[in-house]
Every structure is written in structure tokens, then in C-alpha cells.
C-alpha positions, 0 to 999 in steps of 0.5 A, spaced: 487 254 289 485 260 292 488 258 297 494 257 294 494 264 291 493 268 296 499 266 298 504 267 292 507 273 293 513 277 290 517 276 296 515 268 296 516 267 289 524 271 289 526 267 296 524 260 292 527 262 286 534 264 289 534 258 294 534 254 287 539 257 284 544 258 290 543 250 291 543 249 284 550 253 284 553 248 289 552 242 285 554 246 278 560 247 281 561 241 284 560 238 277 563 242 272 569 244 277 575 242 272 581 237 276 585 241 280 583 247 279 581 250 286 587 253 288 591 258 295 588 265 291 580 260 291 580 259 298 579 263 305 584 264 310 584 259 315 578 255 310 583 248 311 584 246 318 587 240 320 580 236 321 580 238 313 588 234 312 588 226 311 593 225 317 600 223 313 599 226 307 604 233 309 611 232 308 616 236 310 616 241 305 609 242 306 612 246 313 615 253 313 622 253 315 621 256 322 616 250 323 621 245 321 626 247 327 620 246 332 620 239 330 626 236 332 626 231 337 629 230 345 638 229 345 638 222 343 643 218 348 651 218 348 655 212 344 660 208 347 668 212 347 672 209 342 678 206 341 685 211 342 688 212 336 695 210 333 701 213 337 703 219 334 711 221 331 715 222 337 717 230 336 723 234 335 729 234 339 729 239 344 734 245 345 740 243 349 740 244 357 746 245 362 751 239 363 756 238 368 756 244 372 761 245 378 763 251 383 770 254 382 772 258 388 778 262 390 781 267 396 784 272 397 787 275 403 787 283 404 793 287 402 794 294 404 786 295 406 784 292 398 783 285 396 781 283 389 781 276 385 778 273 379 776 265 379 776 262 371 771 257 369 775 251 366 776 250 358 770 249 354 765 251 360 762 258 360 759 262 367 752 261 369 752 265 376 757 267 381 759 271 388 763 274 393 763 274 400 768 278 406 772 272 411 775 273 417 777 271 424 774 277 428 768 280 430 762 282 425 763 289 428 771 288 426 768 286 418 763 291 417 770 295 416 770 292 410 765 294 403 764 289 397 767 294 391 763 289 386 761 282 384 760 280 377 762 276 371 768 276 367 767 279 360 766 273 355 763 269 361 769 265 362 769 267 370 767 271 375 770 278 378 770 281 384 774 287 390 774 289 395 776 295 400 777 296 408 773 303 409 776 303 417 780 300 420 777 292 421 782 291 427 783 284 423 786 280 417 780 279 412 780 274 406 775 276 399 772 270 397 770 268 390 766 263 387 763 261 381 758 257 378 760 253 371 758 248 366 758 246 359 753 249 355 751 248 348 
């Protein structure tokens, strides 16, 4: 026992007292521990890792809202094209176009160097478009003696108008010729 005694210090003796206490501790506390009453405030940062979690038990509330996003899967493939729909109402009438349209013309021969003439659309049709042109049979030097005074529709769209004057001496009768473009509009 000497033996013994020379070898129980102080220090010896507060090291074995607190080794009984700290294991004596762990098993109070894992004896008297009531059910669930470790929490997230009882626990370390980083103290459950996944080795710690029985695999299935997460579910995905149990995630951030973040990590859900990263959980998605690849595209799946694309499905068969489905069968074409019924065949819709026909639309509404569109706006009426141009029918019957015809070219009217009418000349006339040059008296005392000025020619002017009308040419009138038929009844019920109205002027789309029209024209003028200077006739002769002599030389195109001799007809550029002649000018275009003006060239246009008759007011109210019933026709076309047209004149023309001798500006030298052509040498030559000239003709005015006038057409126009008519046609039932509606």
C-alpha cells in the first residue's frame, strides 16, 4: 500500500474524479434525455452530415427552395403530334374589288394649233386610270412641235380629260389621243 500511496497525488485523484463525471454525464444524459427534446439550437454547426441521415427519410420539404431547383432531372423526349383540330367557321365576306373593267378612247385632230378632247366612262362605271398621247404622220422632230397642255380625270371620276397645243410650226396635222381605264366599282 505504500506503494500505492506514494502514488495518489492531488492531481491523480481530480483526473480520476473527472473522468467519472464526464462518462457519467454522457450516459445521464442519454438516460434521462426526454423524447425529442434535442433540437437545431442543441446542435453544432455542421454536427448531422449525410453519414448521420437514414438514407430516404428526407423529403422535399426537408430542402431549401433553391436546392429543390437543382433536383430536376434531363428533358424528357417529345410525344407523338396530335390530330388537327376541327375546321374553323369560314371568315367574313371581303370588301368588293373591280369587275368589268374596259378602255374607252377617243381622238381628236388638231384645229388652229390646239386639240382638246373628253372620253366618258359608260353608265354605272367609274375612271380607274387614263392617258394621253400626241399622233402623227410626220417625222418625230415635226411632233415635238407639239406639248401635252394636261392629262387627268374628269371631276366626279366619270371620264378622262385631256389638251393640247402646237408650240412651232409642226409642218404636219397632228391627232390628241385619249384614253381611259373604266370599270364597275363597288
Amino acid at each position: 500500500m505504500r506503494r500505492l500511496r506514494s502514488r495518489v497525488t492531488y492531481a491523480n485523484v481530480v483526473a480520476t474524479i473527472a473522468l467519472f463525471l464526464a462518462l457519467g454525464g454522457v450516459s445521464y444524459a442519454a438516460t434521462q434525455l426526454p423524447k425529442n427534446s434535442v433540437g437545431t439550437k442543441q446542435l453544432r454547426k455542421n454536427a448531422v452530415n449525410s453519414s448521420k441521415v437514414k438514407n430516404g427519410s428526407l423529403t422535399l420539404g426537408d430542402f431549401k427552395k433553391s436546392q429543390r431547383s437543382k433536383l430536376r432531372g434531363p428533358k424528357g423526349a417529345t410525344g407523338a403530334k396530335g390530330d388537327a383540330g376541327a375546321t374553323g367557321a369560314p371568315g367574313a365576306a371581303g370588301a368588293p374589288g373591280v369587275s368589268g373593267w374596259q378602255i374607252v378612247s377617243a381622238s381628236a385632230t388638231a384645229s388652229e394649233e390646239f386639240a382638246e378632247e373628253e372620253v366618258l366612262c359608260p353608265a354605272g362605271k367609274r375612271i380607274l386610270g387614263g392617258g394621253a398621247l400626241i399622233e402623227g404622220e410626220g417625222a418625230e422632230e415635226a411632233l415635238s412641235a407639239v406639248a401635252l397642255d394636261g392629262s387627268g380625270p374628269r371631276e366626279g371620276g366619270t371620264g378622262w380629260l385631256a389638251g393640247a397645243h402646237e408650240h412651232a410650226a409642226p409642218g404636219e396635222g397632228w391627232t390628241l389621243r385619249v384614253w381611259a381605264i373604266c370599270a364597275n366599282v363597288s
